[in-house]
C-alpha positions as CSV (number, residue, x, y, z in Angstrom):
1,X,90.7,103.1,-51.6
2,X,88.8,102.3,-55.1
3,X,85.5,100.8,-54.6
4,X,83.8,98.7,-57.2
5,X,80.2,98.6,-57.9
6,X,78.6,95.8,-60.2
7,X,74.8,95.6,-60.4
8,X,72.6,93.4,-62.0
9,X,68.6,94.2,-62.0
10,X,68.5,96.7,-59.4
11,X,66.1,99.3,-59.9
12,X,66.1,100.9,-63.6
13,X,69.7,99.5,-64.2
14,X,69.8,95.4,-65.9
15,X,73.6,95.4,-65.4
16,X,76.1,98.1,-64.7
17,X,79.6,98.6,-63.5
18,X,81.2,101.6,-62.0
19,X,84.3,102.5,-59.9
20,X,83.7,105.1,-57.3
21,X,86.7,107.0,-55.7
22,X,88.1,109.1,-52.5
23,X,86.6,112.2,-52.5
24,X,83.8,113.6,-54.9
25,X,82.0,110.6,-57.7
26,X,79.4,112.7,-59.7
27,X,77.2,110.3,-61.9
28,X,76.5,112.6,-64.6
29,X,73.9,111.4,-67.4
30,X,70.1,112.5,-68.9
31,X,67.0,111.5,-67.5
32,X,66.2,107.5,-67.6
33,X,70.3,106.6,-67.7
34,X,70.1,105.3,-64.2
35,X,71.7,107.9,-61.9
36,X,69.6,107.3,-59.5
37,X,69.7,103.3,-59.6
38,X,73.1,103.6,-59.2
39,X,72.8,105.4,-55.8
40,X,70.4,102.5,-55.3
41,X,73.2,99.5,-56.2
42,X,75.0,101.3,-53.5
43,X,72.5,101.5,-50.9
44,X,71.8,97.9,-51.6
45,X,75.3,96.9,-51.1
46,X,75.2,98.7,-47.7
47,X,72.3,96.7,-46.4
48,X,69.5,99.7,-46.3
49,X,67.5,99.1,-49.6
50,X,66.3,96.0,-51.6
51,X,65.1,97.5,-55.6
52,X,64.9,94.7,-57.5
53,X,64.0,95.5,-61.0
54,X,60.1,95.2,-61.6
55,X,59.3,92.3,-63.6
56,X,62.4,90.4,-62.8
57,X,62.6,87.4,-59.7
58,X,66.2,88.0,-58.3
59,X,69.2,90.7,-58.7
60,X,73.1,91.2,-56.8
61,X,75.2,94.0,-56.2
62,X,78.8,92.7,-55.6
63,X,81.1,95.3,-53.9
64,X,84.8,95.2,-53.9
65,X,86.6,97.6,-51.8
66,X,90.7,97.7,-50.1
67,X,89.3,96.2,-47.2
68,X,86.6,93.3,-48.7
69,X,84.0,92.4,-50.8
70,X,80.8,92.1,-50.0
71,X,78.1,90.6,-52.3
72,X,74.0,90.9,-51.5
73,X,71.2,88.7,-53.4
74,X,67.3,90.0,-54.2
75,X,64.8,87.5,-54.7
76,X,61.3,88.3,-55.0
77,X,59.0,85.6,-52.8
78,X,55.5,86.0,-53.1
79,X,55.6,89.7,-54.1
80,X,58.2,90.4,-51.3
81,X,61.8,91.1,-52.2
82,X,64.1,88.9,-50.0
83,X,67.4,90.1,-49.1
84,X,70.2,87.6,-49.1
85,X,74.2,87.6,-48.8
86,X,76.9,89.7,-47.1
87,X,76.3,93.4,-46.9
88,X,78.7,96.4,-46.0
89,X,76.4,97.0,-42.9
90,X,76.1,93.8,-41.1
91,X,74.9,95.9,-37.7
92,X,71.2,97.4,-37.9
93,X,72.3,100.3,-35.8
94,X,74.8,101.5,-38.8
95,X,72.3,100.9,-41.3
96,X,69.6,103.0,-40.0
97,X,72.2,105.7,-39.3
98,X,73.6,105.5,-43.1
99,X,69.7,105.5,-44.4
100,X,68.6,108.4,-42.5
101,X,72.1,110.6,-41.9
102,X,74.2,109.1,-44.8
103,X,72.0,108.1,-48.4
104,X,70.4,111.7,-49.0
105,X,68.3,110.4,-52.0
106,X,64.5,111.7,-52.4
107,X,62.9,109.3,-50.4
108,X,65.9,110.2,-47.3
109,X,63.1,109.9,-44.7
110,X,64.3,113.6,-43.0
111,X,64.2,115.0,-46.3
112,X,60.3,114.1,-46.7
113,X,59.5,115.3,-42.8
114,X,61.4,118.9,-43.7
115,X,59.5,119.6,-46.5
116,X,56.7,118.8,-45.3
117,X,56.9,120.5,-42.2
118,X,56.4,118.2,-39.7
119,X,58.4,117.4,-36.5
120,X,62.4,115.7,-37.0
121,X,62.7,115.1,-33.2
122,X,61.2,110.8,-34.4
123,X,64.0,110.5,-37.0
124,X,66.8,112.5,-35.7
125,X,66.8,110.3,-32.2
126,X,65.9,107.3,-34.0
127,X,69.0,105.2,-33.5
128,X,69.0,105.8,-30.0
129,X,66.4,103.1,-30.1
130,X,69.0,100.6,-31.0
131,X,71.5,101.6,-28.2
132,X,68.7,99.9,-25.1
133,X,70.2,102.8,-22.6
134,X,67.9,101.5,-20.6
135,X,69.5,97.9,-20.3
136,X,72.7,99.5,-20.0
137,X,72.2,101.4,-17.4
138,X,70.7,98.4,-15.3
139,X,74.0,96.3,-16.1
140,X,76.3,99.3,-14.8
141,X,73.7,99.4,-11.4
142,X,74.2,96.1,-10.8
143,X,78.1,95.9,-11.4
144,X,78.0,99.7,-9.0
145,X,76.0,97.5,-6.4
146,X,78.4,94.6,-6.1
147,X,81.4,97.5,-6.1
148,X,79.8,98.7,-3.5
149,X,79.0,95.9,-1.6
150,X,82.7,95.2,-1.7
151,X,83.6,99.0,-1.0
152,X,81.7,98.3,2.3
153,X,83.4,95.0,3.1
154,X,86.7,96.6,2.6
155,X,85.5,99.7,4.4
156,X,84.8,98.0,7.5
157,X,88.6,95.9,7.0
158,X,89.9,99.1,7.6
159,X,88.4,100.1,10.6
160,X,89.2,96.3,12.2
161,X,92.8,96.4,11.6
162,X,93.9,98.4,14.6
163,X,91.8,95.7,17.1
164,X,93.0,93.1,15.2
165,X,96.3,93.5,15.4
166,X,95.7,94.1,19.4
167,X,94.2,91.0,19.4
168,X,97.8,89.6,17.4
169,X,99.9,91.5,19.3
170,X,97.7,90.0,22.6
171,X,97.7,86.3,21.5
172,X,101.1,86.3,20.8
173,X,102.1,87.4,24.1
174,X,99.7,85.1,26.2
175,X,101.3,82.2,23.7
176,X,105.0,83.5,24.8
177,X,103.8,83.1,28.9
178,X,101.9,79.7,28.1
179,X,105.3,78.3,26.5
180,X,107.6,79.8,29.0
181,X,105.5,78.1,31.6
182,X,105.4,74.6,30.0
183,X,109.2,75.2,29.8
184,X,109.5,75.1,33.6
185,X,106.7,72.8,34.4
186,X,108.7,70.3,31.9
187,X,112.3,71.0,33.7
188,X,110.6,69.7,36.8
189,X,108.6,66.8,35.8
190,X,109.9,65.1,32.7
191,X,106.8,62.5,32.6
192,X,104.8,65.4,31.1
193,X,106.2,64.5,27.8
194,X,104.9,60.6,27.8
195,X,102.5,60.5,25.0
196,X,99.1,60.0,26.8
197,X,99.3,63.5,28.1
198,X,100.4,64.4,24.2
199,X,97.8,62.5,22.8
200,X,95.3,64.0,25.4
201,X,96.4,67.5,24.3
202,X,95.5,66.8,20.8
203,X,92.7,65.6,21.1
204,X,91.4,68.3,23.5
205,X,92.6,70.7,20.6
206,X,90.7,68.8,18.3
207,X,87.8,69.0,20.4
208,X,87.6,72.5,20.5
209,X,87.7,72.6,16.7
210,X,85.9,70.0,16.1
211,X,83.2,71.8,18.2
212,X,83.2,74.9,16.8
213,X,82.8,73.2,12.9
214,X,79.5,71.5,14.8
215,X,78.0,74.8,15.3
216,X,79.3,76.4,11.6
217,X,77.5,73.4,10.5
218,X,74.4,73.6,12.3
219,X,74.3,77.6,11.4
220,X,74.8,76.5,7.8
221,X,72.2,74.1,7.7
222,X,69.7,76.8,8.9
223,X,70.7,79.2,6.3
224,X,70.4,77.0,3.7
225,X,67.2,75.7,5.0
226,X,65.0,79.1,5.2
227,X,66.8,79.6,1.6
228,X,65.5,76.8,-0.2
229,X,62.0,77.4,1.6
230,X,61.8,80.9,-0.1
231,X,62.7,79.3,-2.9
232,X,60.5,76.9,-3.2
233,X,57.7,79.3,-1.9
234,X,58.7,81.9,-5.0
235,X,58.8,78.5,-7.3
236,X,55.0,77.3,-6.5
237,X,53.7,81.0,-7.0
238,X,55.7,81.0,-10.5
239,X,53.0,81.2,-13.2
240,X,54.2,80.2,-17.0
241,X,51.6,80.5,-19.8
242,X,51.1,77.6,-21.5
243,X,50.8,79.4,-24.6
244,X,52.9,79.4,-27.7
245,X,52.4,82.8,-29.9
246,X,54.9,82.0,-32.6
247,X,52.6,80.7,-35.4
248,X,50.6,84.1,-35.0
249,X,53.5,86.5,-34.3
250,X,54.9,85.1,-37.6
251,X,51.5,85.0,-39.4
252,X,51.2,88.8,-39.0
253,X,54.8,89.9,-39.6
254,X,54.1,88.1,-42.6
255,X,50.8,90.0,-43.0
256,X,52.5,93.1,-42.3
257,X,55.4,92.4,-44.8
258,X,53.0,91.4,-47.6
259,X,51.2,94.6,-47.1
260,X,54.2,96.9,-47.1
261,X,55.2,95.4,-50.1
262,X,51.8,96.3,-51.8
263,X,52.6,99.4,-49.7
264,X,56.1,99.7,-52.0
265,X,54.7,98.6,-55.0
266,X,51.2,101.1,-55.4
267,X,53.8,104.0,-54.0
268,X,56.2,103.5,-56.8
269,X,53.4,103.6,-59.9
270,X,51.7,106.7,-58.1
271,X,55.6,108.3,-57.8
272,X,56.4,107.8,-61.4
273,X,52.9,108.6,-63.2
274,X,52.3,111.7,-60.4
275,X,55.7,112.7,-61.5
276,X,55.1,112.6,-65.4
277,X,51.7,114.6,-64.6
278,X,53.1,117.0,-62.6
279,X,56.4,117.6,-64.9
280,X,54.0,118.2,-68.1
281,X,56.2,114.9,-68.7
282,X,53.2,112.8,-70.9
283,X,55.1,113.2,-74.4
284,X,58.2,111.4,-73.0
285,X,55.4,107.9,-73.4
286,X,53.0,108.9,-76.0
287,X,51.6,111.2,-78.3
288,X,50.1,114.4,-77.0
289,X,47.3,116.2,-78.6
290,X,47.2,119.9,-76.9
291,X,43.3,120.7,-77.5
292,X,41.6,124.1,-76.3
293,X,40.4,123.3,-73.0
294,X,42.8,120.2,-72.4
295,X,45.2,118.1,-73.7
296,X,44.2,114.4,-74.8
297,X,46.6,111.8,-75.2
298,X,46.4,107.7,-75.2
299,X,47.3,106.3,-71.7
300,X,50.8,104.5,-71.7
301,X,50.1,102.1,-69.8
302,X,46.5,100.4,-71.7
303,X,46.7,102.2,-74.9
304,X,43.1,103.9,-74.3
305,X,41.9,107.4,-74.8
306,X,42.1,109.5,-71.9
307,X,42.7,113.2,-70.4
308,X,45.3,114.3,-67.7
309,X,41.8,114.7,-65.7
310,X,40.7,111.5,-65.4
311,X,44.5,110.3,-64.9
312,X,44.7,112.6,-61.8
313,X,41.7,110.8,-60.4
314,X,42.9,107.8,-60.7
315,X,45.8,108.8,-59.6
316,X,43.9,110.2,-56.2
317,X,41.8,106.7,-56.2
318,X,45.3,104.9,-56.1
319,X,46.9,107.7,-53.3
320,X,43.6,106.5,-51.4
321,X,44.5,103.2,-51.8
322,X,47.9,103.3,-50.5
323,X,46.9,105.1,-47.5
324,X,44.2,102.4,-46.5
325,X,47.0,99.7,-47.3
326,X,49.5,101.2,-45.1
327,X,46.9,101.6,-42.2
328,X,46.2,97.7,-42.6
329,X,50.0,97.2,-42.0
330,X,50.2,99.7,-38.9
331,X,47.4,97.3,-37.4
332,X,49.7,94.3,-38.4
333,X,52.3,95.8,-37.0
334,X,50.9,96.9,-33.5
335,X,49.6,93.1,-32.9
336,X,53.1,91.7,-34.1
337,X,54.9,94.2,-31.6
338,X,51.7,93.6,-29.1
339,X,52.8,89.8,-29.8
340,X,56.6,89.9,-29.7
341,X,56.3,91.5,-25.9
342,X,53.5,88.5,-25.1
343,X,56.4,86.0,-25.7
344,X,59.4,87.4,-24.1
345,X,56.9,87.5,-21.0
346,X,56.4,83.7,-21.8
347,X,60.1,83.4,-22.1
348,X,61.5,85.4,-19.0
349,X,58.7,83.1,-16.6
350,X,60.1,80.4,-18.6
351,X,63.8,81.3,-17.6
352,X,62.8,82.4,-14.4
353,X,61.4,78.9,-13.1
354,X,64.2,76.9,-14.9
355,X,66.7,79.1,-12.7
356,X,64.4,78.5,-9.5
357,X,64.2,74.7,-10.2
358,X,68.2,75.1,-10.7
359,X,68.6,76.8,-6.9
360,X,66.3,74.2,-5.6
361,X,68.2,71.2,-7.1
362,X,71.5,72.9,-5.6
363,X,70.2,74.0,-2.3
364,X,69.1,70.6,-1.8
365,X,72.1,68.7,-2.9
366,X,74.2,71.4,-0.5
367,X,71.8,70.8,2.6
368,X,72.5,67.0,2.1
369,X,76.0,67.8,2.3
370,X,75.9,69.8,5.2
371,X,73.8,67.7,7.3
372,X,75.8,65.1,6.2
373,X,78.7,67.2,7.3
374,X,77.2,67.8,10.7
375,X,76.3,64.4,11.5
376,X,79.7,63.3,11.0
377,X,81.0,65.9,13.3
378,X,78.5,65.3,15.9
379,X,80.2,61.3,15.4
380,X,83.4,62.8,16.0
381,X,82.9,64.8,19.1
382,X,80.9,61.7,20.6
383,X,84.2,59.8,20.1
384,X,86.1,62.6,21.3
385,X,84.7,63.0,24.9
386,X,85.1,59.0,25.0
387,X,88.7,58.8,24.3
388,X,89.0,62.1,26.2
389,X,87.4,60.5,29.5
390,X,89.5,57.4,29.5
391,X,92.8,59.2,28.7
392,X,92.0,61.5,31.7
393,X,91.4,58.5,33.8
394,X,94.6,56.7,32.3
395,X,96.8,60.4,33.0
396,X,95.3,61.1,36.4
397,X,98.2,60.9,38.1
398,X,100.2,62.9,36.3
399,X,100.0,66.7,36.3
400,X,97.2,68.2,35.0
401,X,98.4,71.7,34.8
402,X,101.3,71.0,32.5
403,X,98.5,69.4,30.2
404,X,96.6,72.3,30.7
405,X,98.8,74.5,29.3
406,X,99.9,72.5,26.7
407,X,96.2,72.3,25.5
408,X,96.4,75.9,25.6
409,X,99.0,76.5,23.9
410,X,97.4,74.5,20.8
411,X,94.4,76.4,21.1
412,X,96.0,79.7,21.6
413,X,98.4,78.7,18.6
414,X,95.0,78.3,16.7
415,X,93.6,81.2,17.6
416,X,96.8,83.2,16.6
417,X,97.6,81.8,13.5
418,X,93.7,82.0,12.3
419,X,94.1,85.6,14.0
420,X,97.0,86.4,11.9
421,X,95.1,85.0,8.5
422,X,91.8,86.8,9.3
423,X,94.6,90.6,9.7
424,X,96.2,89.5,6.5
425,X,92.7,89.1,4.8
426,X,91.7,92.6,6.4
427,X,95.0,94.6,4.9
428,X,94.6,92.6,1.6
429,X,90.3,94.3,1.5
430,X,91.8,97.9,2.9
431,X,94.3,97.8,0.3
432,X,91.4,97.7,-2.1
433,X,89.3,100.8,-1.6
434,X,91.5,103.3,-3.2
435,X,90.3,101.0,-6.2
436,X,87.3,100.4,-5.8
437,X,86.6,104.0,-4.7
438,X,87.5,105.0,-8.5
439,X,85.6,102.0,-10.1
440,X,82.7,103.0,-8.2
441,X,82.8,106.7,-9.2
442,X,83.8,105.6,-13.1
443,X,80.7,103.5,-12.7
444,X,78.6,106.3,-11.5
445,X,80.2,108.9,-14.3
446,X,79.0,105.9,-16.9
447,X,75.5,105.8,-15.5
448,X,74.7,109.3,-15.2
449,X,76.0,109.7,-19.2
450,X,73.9,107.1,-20.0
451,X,70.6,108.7,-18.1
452,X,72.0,112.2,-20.3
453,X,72.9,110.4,-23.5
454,X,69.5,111.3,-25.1
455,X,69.6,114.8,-24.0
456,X,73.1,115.3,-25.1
457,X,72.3,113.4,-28.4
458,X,69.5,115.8,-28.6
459,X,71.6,119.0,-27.7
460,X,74.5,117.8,-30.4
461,X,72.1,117.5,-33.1
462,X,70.9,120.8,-32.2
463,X,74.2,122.0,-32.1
464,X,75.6,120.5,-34.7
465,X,72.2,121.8,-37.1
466,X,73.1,125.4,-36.2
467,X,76.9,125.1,-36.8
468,X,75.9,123.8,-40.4
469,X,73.2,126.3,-41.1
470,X,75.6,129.4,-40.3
471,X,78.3,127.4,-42.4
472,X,75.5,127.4,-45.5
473,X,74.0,130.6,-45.0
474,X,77.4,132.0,-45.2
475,X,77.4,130.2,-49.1
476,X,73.7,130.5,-50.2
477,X,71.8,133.3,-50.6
478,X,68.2,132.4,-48.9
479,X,65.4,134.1,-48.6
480,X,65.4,133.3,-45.1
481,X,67.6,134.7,-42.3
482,X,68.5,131.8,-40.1
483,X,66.7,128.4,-39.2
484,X,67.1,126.2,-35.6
485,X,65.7,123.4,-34.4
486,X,63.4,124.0,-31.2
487,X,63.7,121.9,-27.9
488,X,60.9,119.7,-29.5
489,X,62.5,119.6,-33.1
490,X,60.1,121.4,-34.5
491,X,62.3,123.5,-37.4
492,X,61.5,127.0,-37.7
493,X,63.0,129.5,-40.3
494,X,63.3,133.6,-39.3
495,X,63.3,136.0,-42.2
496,X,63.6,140.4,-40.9
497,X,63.8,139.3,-38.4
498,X,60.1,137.1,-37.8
499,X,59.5,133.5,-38.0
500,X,58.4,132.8,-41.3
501,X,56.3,129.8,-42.7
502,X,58.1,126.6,-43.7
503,X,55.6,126.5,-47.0
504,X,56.6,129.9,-48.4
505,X,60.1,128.5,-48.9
506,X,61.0,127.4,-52.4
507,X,62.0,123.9,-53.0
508,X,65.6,124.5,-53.2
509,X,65.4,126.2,-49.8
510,X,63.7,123.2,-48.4
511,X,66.1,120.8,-49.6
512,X,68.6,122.5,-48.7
513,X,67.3,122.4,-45.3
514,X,66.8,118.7,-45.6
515,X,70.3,118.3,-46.6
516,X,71.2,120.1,-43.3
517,X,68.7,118.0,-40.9
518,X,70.1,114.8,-41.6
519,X,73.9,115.8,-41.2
520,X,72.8,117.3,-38.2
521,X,72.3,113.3,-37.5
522,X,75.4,112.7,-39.0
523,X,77.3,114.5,-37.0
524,X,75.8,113.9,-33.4
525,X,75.8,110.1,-34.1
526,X,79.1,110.2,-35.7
527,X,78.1,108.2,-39.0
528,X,81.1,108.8,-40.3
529,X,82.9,106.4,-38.8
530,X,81.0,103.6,-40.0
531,X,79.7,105.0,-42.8
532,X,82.3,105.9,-45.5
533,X,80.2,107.3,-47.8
534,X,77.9,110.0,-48.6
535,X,75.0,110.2,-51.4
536,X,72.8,113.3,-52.7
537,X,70.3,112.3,-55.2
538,X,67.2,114.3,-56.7
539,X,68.2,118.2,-56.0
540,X,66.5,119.5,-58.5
541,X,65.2,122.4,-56.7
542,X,68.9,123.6,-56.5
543,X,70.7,125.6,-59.3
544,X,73.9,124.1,-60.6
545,X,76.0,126.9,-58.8
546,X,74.1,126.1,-55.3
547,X,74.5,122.1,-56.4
548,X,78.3,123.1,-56.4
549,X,78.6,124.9,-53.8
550,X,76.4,122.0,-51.9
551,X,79.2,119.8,-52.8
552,X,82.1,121.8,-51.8
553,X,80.7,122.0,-48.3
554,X,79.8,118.3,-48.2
555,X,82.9,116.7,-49.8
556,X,85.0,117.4,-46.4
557,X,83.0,115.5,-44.4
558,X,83.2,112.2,-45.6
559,X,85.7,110.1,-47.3
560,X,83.3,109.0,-50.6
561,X,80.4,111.3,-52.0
562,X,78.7,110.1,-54.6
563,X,76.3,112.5,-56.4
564,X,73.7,112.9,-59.7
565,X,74.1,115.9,-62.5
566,X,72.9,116.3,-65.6
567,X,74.9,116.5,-68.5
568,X,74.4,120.3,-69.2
569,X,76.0,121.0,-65.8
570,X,79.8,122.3,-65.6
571,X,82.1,119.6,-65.2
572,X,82.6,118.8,-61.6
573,X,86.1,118.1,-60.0
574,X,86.8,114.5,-59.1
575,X,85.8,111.6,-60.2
576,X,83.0,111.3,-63.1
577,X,81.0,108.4,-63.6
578,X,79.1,107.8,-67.4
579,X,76.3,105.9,-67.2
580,X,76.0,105.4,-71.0
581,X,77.4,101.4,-71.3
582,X,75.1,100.4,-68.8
583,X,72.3,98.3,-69.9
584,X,68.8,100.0,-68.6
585,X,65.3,99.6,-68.5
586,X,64.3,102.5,-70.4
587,X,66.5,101.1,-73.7
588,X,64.0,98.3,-74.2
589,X,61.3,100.2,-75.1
590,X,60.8,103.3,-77.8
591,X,60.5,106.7,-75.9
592,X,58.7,109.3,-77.4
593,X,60.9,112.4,-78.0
């Protein structure tokens, strides 16, 4: 199950090829080697990130793996990275389930809410935005309501049968009389067989039929009729906007896009210099000169004079900026969403009238038919009672009560056998309800999961958070007792026995407790079996015997984990990953020792 990573201008890395393995891959390498931009190539390959290189206008990741390959494309468009190609998440679902349960790198969204210390209960129900419960529930009321409809139907089969087969049993004695007393009336008279007194039987037969299609017809005709008027009634009070909201439901996703990616941009040169500042990092890019009161030193990135003062207010100026940048893009954002609902309005009073103008076309072309229907029938019976009447006068003389009964005995043969069809329908419907009786209660068990599946989400992340924190706590010594998350997702820590602050943890505590959040999510969305692998980036608030022990616990629950170490850390088992042919950023410039 080898997978194949190839890379080319994807975050610090130019071009870089690594194989990654079952089990445990640690990429171990110094600072600037790309560690990190390979957990990026990967994340890139699965669909969830888009790094291109700064400076550069496209970059791939190809993926080979046992079951395919998969190849994704960046291009930068008008300061927007565009994301082309085949990735190994091709369902949006999976991908925000492997970014926020799965790819535990720094900027793992539940590893920046946990430390610091706001509410998880956004992010660890997130992807049950995806699943449209609500939709699914409606389809499983609607397939419950014809069930039942049909439940009813058979229901009420079941209680006929018993009078309908009286009414069998009934008809097909009155037929045995009728024919024995034709049988006798015919040994006595053998003129009752000429054909006018057949012919008159028929017809009479077909009368009666005949008849009762009139009045079907006529009933029909009226059904239909009060239908298509409420439908044409519900058709002329049908308003559709004539309004078109695409140009400016594109014009601000594009808005909101171009932002973000100033957004992306600003964030990433305030990460990296904060970083540098906050690390006591400066000599890694220039010269340093440590003075009494501060330390002066020639910016890196215009060469001027300048003091780790005036870079932090700058640095605050550009934090500033960022937050008024990403406010402008919430306001896109709202109007897009505000937008995208104004047009499936447009589009469901769209659909709606073409469906009405569908039922009015077929009510229409059905009422023709009928009342063609009927008009032919009333034709029929007009030419009945004619031929009728002068067959009577051209039989007078013969008996009329052997025609009688033989007219009887046609209807009465028609009632039975119709009768007999309308019992065998009945049995067929009683049959049913054993069956539909389980269907229905299936469908109810399906719905009333559904209306819980948030809840039960809820309590298995719960769950699932304190299994892993008594399996950690058992491996780490903390300076805290225990840790849950509350019905609201709020997560508070106990230490002697007290709740204790979330800021007087260290950082290895908090990520740590970041590390547990998301496979909380991992576990009560079942990632893994979409998701193959695992990555943990950026722990350097954990010692290398907690990092080990980290990985221990971690490597048996996935299939692939893929995480950084530096070099000075003991060898880990599994499969190691050297970073040193790769072709990165950082080797085309002089570094400062």
């Amino acid at each position: 199950m080898e997978w194949t990573v190839e890379s080319e201008n994807i975050a610090g890395i130019r071009s870089g090829s690594a194989d990654i393995r079952p089990g445990r891959n640690v990429v171990q390498g110094a600072n600037w080697q790309g560690k990190s931009s390979f957990l990026k190539a990967i994340e890139t390959s699965m669909g969830t990130e888009t790094p291109l290189t700064e400076g550069e206008t496209s970059g791939r990741v190809d993926l080979e793996t046992p079951e395919g390959e998969y190849s994704v494309e960046l291009e930068r468009r008008n300061d927007t990275v565009v994301r082309n190609g085949e990735p190994f998440l091709d369902d949006e679902y999976d991908r925000i389930r492997a970014d926020l349960y799965a790819f535990l790198d720094e900027d793992n969204a539940i590893r920046q809410v946990v430390r610091r210390g706001d509410n998880l209960e956004e992010l660890l129900a997130k992807p049950l935005d995806f699943e449209n419960i609500e939709a699914e529930i409606a389809d499983r009321k609607a397939e419950r309501s014809s069930i039942e409809r049909e439940l009813e139907q058979a229901q009420e089969a079941a209680r006929r049968l018993p009078s309908l087969q009286e009414d069998v049993t009934q008809l097909a004695n009155e037929l045995d009389n009728l024919e024995a007393t034709r049988d006798e009336l015919d040994q006595t008279d053998e003129r009752d067989e000429d054909s006018d007194r057949e012919q008159l039987s028929k017809l009479q037969a077909e009368l009666s039929q005949t008849e009762q299609r009139k009045e079907q017809l006529s009933d029909s005709v009226t059904r239909i009729q009060n239908k298509l008027e409420e439908v044409r009634e519900e058709y002329e009070s049908l308003s559709v906007p004539d309004e078109d909201v695409t140009a400016e439901l594109a014009e601000a996703r594009e808005k909101q896009q171009s932002i973000q990616g100033d957004v992306d941009l600003l964030q990433s040169v305030y990460s990296v210099n904060k970083r540098v500042l906050e690390e006591d990092r400066g000599d890694l890019l220039t010269n340093v000169d440590h003075g009494l009161l501060e330390d002066q030193f020639n910016c890196w990135v215009c060469g001027g004079e300048t003091s780790e003062d005036e870079l932090r207010d700058n640095l605050n100026d550009l934090s500033e900026r960022i937050s008024e940048l990403k406010a402008e893009a919430a306001e896109y954002d709202e109007r897009a969403e505000e937008l995208e609902r104004k047009q499936d309005e447009i589009r469901e009073a769209g659909r709606r009238r073409d469906d009405l103008e569908r039922q009015i076309d077929d009510l229409e072309t059905k009422l023709a038919d009928r009342r063609e229907s009927l008009e032919s029938a009333t034709e029929r019976l007009e030419s009945l009672d004619e031929r009728i009447a002068d067959l009577n006068d051209s039989v007078s003389e013969h008996s009329d009560e052997l025609t009688e009964i033989k007219s009887e005995i046609k209807h009465t043969e028609t009632q039975l056998d119709e009768k007999r069809e309308e019992l065998e329908r009945a049995e067929r419907q009683a049959e049913r309800r054993s069956v539909l009786e389980t269907e229905y209660e299936e469908l109810e068990a399906e719905i009333e999961s559904l209306r819980n599946r948030k809840e039960e989400i809820k309590r298995r992340t719960r769950d699932a958070f304190d299994d892993a924190i008594a399996d950690l706590l058992d491996r780490f010594d903390t300076s805290f007792e225990t840790a849950r998350l509350t019905s609201t997702f709020d997560l508070v820590v106990a230490r002697n026995g007290r709740e204790a602050s979330i800021d007087a943890l260290s950082e290895g505590e908090l990520e740590l407790l970041g590390i547990v959040a998301a496979l909380a999510g991992h576990e009560a969305f079942e990632v893994a079996d979409d998701v193959p692998v695992m990555l943990l980036d950026q722990l350097g608030g954990l010692t290398e015997e907690n990092l080990a022990t980290l990985v221990d616990y971690l490597d048996d629950r996935v299939d692939i984990l893929v995480f950084t170490a530096y070099p000075e850390h003991s060898s880990f088992d599994g499969n190691v990953i050297d970073p040193d042919e790769w072709n990165v950023i950082t080797k085309d410039t002089e570094v400062a020792p």
